[in-house]
Backbone as ProteinMPNN parsed JSONL, in Angstrom:
{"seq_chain_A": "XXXXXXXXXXXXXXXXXXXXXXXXXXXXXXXXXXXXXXXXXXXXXXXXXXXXXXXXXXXXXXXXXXXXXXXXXXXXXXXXXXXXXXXXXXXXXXXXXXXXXXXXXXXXXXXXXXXXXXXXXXXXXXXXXXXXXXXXXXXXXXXXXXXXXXXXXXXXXXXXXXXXXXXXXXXXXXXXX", "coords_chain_A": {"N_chain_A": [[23.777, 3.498, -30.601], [21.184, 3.065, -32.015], [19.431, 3.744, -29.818], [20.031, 6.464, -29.412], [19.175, 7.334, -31.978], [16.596, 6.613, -31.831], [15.405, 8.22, -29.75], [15.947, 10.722, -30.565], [14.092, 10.457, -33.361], [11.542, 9.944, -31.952], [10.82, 12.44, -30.243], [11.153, 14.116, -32.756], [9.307, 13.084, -33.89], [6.688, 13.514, -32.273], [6.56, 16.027, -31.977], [5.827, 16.924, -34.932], [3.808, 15.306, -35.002], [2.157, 16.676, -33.178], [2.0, 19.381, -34.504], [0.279, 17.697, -36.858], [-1.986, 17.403, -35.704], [-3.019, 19.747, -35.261], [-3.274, 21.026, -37.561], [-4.622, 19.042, -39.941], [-4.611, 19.245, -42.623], [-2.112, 18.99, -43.828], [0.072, 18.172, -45.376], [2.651, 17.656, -45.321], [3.663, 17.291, -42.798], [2.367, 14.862, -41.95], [4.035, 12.895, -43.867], [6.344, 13.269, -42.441], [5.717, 11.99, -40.202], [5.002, 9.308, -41.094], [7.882, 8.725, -42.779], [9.42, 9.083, -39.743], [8.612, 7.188, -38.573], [9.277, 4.694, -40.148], [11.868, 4.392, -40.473], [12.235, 4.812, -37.632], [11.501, 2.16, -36.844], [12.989, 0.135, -39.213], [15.257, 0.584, -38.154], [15.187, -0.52, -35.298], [14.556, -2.764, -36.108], [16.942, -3.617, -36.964], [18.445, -3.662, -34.673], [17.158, -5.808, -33.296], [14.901, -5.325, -31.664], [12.09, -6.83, -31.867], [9.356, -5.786, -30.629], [9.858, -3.154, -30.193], [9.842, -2.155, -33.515], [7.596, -3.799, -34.195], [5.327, -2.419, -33.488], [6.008, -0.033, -34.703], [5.868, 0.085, -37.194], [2.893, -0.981, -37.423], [1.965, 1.39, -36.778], [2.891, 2.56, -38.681], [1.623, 1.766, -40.817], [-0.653, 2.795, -40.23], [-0.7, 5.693, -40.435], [-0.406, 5.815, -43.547], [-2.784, 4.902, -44.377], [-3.896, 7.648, -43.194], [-2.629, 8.845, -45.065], [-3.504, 7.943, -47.664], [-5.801, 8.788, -47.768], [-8.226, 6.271, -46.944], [-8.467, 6.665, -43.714], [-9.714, 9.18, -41.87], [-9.022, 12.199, -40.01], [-9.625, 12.511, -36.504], [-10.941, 12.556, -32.845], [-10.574, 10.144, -31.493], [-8.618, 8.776, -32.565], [-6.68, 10.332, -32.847], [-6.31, 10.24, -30.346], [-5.704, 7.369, -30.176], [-3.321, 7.783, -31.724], [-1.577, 9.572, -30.172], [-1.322, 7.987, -27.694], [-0.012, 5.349, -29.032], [2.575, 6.802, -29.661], [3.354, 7.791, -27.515], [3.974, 4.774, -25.869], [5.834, 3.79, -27.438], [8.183, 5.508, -26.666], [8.203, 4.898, -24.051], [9.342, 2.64, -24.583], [11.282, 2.42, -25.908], [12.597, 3.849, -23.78], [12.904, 1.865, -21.855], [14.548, 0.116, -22.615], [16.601, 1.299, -22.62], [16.869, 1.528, -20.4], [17.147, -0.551, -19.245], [14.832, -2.199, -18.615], [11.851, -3.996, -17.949], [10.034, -4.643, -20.729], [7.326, -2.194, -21.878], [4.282, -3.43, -22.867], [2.774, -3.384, -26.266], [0.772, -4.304, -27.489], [-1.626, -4.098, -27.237], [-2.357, -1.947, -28.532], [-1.443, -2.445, -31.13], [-3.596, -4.33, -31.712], [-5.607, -2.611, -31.635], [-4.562, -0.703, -33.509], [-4.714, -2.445, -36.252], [-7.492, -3.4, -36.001], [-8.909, -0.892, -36.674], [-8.052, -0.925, -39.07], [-8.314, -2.99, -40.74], [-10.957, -2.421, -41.026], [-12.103, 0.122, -41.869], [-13.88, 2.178, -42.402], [-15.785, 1.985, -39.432], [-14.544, 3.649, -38.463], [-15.772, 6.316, -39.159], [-18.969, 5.905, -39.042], [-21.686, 7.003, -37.397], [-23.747, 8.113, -34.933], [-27.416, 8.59, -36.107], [-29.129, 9.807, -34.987], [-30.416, 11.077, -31.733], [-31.53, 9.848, -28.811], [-33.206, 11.14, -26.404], [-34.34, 11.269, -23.041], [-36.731, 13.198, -21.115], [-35.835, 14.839, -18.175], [-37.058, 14.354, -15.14], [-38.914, 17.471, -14.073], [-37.862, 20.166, -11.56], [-40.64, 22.336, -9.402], [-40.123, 25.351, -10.701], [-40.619, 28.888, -10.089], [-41.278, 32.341, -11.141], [-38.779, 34.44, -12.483], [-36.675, 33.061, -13.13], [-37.874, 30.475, -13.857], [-39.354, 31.737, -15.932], [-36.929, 32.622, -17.642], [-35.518, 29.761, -17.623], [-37.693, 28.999, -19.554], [-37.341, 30.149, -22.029], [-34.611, 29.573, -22.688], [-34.847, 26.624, -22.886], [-36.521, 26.843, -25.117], [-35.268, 28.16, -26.992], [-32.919, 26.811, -27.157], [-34.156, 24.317, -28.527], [-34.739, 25.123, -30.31], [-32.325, 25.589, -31.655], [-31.328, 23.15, -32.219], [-33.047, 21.82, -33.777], [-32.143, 23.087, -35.645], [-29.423, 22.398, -36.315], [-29.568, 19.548, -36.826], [-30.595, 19.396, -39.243], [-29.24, 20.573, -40.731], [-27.092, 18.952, -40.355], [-27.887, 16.529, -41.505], [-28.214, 17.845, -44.464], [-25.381, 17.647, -44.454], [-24.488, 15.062, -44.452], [-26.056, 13.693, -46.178], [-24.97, 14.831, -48.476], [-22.176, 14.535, -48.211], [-19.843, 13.871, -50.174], [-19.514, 16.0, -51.642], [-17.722, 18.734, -52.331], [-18.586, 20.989, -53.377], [-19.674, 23.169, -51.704], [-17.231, 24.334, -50.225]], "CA_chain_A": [[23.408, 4.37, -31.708], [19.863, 3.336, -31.904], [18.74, 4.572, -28.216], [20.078, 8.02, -29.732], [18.665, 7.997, -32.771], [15.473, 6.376, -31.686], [14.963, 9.261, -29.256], [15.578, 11.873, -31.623], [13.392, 10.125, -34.424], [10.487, 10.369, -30.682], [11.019, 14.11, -30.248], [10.525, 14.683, -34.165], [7.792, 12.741, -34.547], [6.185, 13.796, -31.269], [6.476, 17.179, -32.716], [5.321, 16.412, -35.924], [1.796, 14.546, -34.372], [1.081, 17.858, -32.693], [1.458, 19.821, -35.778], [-0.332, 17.714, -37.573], [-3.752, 17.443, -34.961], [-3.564, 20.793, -35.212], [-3.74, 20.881, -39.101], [-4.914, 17.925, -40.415], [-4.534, 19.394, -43.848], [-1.267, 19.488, -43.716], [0.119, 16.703, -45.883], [3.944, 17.016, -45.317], [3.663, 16.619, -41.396], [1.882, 13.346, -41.894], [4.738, 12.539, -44.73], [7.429, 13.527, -41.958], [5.605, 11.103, -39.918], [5.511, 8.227, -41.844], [9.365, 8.804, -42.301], [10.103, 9.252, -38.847], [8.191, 5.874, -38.335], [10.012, 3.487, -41.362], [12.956, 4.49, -39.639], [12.165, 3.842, -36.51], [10.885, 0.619, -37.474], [14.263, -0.309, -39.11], [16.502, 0.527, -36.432], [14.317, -1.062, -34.184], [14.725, -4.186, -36.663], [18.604, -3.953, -36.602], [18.951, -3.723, -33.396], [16.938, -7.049, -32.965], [13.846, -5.153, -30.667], [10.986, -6.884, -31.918], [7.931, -5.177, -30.067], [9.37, -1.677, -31.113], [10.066, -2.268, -34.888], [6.262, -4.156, -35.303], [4.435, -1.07, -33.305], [6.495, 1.003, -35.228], [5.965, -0.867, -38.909], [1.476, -0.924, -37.747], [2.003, 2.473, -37.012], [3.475, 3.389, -40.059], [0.99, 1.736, -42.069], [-2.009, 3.76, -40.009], [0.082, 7.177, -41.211], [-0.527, 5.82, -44.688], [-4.501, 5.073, -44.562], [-4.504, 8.887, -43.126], [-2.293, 10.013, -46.14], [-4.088, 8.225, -48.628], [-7.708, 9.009, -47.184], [-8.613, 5.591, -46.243], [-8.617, 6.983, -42.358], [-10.015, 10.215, -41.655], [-8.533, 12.171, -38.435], [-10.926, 12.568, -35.664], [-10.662, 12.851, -31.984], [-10.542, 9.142, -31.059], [-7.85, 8.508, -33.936], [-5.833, 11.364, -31.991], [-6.11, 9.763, -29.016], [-4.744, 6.293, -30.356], [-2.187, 7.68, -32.101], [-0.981, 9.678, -29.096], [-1.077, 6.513, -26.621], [1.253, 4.702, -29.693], [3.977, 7.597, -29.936], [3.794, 7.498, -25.885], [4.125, 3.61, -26.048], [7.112, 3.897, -28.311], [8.964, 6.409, -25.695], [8.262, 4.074, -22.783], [9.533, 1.305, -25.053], [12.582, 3.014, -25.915], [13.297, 4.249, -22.139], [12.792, 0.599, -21.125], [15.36, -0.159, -23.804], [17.806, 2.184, -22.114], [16.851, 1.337, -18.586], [17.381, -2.317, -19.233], [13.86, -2.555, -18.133], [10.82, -4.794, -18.712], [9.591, -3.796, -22.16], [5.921, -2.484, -22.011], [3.739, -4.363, -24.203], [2.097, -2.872, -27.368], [0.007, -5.957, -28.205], [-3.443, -3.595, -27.136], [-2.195, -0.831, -29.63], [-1.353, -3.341, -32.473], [-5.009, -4.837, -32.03], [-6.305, -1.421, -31.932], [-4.755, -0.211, -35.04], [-5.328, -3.312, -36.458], [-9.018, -3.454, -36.34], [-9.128, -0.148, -37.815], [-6.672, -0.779, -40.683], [-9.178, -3.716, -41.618], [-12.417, -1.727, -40.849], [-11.924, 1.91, -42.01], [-15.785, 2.14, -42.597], [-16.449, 2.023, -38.607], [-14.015, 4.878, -37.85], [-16.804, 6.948, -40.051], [-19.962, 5.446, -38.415], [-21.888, 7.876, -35.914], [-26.055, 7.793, -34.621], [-27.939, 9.683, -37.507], [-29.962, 10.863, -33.9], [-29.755, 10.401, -30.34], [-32.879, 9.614, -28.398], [-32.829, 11.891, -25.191], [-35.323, 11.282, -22.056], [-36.5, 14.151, -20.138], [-35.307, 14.967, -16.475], [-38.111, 15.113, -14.291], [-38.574, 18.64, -13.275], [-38.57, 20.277, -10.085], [-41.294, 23.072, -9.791], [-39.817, 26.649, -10.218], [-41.519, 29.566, -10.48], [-40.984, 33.137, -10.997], [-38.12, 34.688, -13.316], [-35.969, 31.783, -13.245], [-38.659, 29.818, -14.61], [-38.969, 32.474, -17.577], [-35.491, 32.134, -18.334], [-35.573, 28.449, -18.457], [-38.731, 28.369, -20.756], [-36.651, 30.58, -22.963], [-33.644, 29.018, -22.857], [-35.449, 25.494, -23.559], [-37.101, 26.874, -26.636], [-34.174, 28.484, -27.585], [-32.206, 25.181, -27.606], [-34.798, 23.24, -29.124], [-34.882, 25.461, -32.172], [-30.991, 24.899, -32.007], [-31.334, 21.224, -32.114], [-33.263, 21.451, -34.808], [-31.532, 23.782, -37.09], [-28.518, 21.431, -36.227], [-30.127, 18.48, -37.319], [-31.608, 19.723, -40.416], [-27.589, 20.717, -41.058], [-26.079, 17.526, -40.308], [-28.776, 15.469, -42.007], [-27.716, 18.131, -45.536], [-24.072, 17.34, -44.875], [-24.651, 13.547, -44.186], [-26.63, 13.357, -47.391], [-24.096, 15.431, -49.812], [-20.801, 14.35, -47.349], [-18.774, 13.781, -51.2], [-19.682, 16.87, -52.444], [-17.024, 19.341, -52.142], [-18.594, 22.637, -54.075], [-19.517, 24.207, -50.353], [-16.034, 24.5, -49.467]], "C_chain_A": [[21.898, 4.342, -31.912], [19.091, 3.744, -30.824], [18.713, 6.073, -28.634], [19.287, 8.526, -30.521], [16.933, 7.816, -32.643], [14.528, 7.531, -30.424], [14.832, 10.637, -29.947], [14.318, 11.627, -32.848], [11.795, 10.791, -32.854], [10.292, 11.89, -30.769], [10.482, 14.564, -31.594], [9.195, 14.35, -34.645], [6.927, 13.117, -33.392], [5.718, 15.232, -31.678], [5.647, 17.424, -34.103], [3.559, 16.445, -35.896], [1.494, 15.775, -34.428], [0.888, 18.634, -33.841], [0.283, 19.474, -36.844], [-1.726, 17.723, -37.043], [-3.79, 19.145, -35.438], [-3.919, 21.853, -36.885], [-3.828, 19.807, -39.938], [-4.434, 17.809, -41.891], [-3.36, 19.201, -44.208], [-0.179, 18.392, -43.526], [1.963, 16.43, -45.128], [4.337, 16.91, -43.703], [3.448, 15.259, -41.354], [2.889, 12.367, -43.125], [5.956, 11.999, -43.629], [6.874, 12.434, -40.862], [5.83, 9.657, -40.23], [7.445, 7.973, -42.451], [9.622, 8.032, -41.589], [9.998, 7.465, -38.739], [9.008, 4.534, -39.236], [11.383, 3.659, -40.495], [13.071, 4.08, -38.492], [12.374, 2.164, -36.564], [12.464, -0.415, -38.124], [15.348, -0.456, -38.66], [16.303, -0.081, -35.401], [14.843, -2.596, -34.542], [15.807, -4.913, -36.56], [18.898, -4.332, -35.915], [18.287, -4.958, -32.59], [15.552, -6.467, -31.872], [12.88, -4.907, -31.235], [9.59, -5.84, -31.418], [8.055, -3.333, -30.064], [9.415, -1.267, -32.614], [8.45, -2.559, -35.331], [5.285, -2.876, -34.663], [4.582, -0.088, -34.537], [5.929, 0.694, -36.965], [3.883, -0.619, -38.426], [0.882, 0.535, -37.54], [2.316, 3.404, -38.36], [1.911, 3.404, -40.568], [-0.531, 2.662, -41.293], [-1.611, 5.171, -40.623], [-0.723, 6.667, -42.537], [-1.966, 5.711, -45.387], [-4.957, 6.335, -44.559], [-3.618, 9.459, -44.259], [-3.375, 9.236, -47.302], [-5.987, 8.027, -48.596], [-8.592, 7.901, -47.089], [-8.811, 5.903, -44.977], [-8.858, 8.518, -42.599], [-9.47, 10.879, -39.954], [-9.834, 13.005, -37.706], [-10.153, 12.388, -34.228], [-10.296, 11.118, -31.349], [-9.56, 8.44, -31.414], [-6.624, 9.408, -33.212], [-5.814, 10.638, -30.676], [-4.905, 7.73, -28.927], [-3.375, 6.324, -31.107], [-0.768, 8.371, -30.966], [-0.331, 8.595, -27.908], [0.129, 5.328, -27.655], [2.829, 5.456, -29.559], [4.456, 7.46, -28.166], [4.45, 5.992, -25.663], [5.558, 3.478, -26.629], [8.135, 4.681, -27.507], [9.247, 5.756, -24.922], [9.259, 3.003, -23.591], [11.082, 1.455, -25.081], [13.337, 3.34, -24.419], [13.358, 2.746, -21.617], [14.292, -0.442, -21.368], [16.546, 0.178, -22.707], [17.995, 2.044, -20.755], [17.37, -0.109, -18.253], [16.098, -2.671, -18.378], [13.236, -3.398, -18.431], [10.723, -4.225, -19.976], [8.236, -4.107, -21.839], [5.543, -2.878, -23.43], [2.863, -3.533, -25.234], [1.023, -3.613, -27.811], [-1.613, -4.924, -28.364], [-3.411, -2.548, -28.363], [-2.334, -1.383, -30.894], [-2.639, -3.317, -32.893], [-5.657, -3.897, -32.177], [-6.162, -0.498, -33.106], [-5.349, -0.959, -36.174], [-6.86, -3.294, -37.066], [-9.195, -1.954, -37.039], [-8.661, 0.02, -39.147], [-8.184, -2.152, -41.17], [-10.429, -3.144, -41.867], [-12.383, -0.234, -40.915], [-13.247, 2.442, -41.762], [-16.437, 2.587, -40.96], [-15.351, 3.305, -38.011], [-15.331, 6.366, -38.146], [-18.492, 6.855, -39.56], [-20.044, 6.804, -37.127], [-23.482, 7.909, -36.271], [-26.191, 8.811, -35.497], [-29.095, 10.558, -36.044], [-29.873, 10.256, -32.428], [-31.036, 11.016, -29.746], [-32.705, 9.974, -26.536], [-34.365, 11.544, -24.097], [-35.752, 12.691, -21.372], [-36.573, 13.819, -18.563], [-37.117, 14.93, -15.771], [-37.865, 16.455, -13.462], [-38.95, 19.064, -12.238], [-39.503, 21.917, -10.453], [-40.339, 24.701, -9.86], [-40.527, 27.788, -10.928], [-40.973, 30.961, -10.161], [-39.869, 34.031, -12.097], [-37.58, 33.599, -13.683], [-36.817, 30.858, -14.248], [-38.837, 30.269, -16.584], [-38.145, 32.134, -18.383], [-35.591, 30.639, -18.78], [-36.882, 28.356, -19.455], [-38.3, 29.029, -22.161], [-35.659, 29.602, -23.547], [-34.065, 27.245, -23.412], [-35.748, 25.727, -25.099], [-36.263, 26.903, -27.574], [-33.075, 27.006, -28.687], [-32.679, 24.349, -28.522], [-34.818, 23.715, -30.478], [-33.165, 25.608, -32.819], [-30.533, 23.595, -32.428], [-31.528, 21.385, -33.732], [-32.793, 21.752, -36.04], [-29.883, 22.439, -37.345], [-28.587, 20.297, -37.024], [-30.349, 18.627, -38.884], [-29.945, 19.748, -41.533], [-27.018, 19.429, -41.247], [-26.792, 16.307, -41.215], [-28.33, 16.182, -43.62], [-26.352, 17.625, -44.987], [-24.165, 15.538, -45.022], [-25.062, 13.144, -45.455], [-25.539, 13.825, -48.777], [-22.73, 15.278, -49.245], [-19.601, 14.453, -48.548], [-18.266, 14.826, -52.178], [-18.842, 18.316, -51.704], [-17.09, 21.071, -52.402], [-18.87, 23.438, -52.943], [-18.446, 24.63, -50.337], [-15.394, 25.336, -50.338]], "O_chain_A": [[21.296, 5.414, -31.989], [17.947, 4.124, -31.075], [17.778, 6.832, -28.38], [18.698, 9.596, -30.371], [16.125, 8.587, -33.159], [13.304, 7.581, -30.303], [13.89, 11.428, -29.901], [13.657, 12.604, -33.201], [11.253, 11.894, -32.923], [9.441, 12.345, -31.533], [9.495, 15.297, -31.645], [8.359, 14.897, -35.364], [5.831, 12.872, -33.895], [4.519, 15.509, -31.683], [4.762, 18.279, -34.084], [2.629, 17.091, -36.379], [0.784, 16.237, -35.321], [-0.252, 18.688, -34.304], [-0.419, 20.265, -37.475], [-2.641, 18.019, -37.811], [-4.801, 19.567, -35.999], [-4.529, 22.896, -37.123], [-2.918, 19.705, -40.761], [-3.994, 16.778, -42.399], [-3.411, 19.221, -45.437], [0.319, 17.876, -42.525], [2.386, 15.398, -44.607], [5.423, 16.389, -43.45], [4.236, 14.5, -40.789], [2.546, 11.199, -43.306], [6.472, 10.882, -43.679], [7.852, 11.776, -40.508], [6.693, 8.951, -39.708], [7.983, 6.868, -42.376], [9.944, 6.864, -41.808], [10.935, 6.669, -38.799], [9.204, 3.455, -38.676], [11.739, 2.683, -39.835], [13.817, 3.157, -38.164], [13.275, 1.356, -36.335], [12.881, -1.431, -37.569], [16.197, -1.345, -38.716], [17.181, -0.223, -34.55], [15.34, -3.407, -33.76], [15.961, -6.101, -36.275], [19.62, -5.328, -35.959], [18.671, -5.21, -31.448], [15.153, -7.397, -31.17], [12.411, -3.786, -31.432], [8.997, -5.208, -32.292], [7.161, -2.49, -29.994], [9.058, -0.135, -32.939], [7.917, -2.007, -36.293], [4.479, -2.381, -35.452], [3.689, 0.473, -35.174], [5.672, 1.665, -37.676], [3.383, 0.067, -39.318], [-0.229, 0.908, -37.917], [2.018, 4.526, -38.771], [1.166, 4.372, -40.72], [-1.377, 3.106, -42.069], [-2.441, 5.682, -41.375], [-1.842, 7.173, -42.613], [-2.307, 6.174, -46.476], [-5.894, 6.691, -45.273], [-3.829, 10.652, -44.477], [-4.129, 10.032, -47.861], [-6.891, 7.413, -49.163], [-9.784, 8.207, -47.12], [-9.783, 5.195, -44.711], [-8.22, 9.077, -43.491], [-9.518, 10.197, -38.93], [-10.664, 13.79, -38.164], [-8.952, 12.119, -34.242], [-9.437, 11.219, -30.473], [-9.367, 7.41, -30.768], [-5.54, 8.831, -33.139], [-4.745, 10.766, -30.08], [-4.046, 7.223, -28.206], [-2.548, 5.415, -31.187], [0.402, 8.0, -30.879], [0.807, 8.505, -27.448], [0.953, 4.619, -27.079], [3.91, 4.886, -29.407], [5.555, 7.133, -27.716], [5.598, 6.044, -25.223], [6.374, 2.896, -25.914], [9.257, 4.322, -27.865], [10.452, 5.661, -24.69], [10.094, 2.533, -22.819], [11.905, 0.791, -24.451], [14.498, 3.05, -24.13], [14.164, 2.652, -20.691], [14.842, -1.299, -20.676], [17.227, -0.655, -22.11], [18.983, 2.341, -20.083], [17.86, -0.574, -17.223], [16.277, -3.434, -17.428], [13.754, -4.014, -19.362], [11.424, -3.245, -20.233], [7.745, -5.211, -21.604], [6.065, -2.776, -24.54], [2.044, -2.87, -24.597], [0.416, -3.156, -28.779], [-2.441, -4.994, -29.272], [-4.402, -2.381, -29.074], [-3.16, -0.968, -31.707], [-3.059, -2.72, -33.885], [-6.571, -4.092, -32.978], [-7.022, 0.217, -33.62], [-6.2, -0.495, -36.932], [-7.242, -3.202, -38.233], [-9.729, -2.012, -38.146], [-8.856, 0.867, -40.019], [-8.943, -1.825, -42.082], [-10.982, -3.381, -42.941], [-12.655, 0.48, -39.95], [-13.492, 3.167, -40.798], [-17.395, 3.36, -40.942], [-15.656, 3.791, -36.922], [-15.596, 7.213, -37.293], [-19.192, 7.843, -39.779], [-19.21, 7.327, -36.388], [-24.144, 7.796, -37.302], [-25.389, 9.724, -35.693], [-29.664, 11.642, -36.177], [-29.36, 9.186, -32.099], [-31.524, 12.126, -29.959], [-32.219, 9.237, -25.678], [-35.457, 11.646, -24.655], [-34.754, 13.345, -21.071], [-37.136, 12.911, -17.95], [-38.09, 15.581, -16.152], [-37.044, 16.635, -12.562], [-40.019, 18.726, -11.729], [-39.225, 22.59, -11.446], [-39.904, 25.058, -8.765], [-40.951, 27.721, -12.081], [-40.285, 31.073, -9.146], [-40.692, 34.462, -12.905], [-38.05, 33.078, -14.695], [-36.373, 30.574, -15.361], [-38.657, 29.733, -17.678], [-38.277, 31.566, -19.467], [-35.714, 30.281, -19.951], [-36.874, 27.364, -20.183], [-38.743, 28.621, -23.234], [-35.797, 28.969, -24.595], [-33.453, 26.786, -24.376], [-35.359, 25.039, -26.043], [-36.199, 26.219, -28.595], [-32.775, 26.595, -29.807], [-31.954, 23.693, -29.27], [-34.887, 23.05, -31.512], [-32.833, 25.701, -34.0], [-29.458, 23.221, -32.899], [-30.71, 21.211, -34.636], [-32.871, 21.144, -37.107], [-29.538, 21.861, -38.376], [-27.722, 20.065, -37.869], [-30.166, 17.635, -39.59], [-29.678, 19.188, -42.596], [-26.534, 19.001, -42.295], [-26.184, 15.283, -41.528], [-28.01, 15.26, -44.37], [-26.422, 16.486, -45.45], [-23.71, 15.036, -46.05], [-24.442, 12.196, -45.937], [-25.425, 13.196, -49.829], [-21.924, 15.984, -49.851], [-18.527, 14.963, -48.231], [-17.355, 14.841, -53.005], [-19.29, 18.859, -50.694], [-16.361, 21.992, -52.037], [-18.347, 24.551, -53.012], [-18.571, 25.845, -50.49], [-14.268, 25.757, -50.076]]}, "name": "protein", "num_of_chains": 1, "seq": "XXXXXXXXXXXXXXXXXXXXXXXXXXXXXXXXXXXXXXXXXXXXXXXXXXXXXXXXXXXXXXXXXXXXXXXXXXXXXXXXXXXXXXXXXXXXXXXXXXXXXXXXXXXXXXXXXXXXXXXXXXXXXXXXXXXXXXXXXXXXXXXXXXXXXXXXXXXXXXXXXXXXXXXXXXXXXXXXX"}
C-alpha cells in the first residue's frame, strides 16, 4: 500500500513542483506540496523506511521556509528541490526493486545548511570585476560594428547597474509593483 501510494503522492507532487517554478506566486501549489510531503513522510514512517520519511520530513520543512518567506525561490533552490523529488522516486523504485536504497545524506546536508542560513540563499556580488580580452586587430566594417556594439553594451551595463543598485537599496519596498 505504501509503494502505491508513495508513487502517486511522486507524480502529484512532481506535478505540483513544476507548477509551482513556473509561478512562484502561487501559494496553494506550494501548500499541495507540503501536503504531498507530510504524507509521504508518514507512510514512509509506517512502513519503517527511514531514509525516505527523514528526506521527506527536511523536505517538508524547506516547503515551509518558502511558504512562510524565510526562503525565497531562485534558480539554485529549483535545482535542489528537483534533485530531492528525483531522490525520493529513486528511493521509492529501490523500495520496490528490493534494491540498494540511494542515499539522501548530500540532500539532507544541503537543505540543512540552508534551513539554518536563509540569509546566504539572498547573498549575490553588488559588482563583478571583468578583465579585458586582449584584442586581435580588425579593421574595416567589422571593426565599426564592434566599436558600436561595445559602447552600446557598456551603456547597458551601466543603466543595469544603476537599476540593480535602486532595487538593492529599496529591495522592501513594495509601492513599484
Amino acid at each position: 500500500i505504501f509503494l502505491e501510494e508513495g508513487f502517486d503522492i511522486i507524480e502529484s507532487s512532481s506535478a505540483s513542483l513544476q507548477n509551482w517554478m513556473q509561478n512562484v506566486d502561487n501559494s496553494l501549489e506550494l501548500e499541495s506540496l507540503q501536503r504531498d510531503l507530510h504524507t509521504l513522510k508518514g507512510g514512509a514512517r509506517m512502513a519503517e523506511i527511514r531514509e525516505i520519511g527523514d528526506l521527506a520530513h527536511e523536505l517538508e520543512f524547506l516547503y515551509e521556509g518558502l511558504g512562510n518567506g524565510k526562503l525565497k525561490a531562485a534558480s539554485d533552490l529549483f535545482v535542489l528541490l528537483q534533485s530531492c523529488h528525483d531522490c525520493l522516486a529513486d528511493m521509492l523504485e529501490a523500495v520496490r526493486d528490493q534494491a540498494p536504497m540511494p542515499s539522501g545524506a548530500l540532500l539532507i546536508q544541503a537543505i540543512r545548511g540552508l534551513l539554518a542560513d536563509p540569509g546566504s540563499q539572498l547573498q549575490m556580488p553588488t559588482s563583478v570585476h571583468l578583465q579585458p580580452v586582449a584584442q586581435e586587430n580588425v579593421d574595416g566594417p567589422e571593426s565599426d560594428i564592434l566599436d558600436i556594439f561595445l559602447e552600446e553594451a557598456d551603456d547597458l551595463l551601466e543603466t543595469v547597474d544603476a537599476a540593480l543598485g535602486s532595487w538593492e537599496a529599496a529591495r522592501d519596498d513594495l509601492e513599484p509593483l
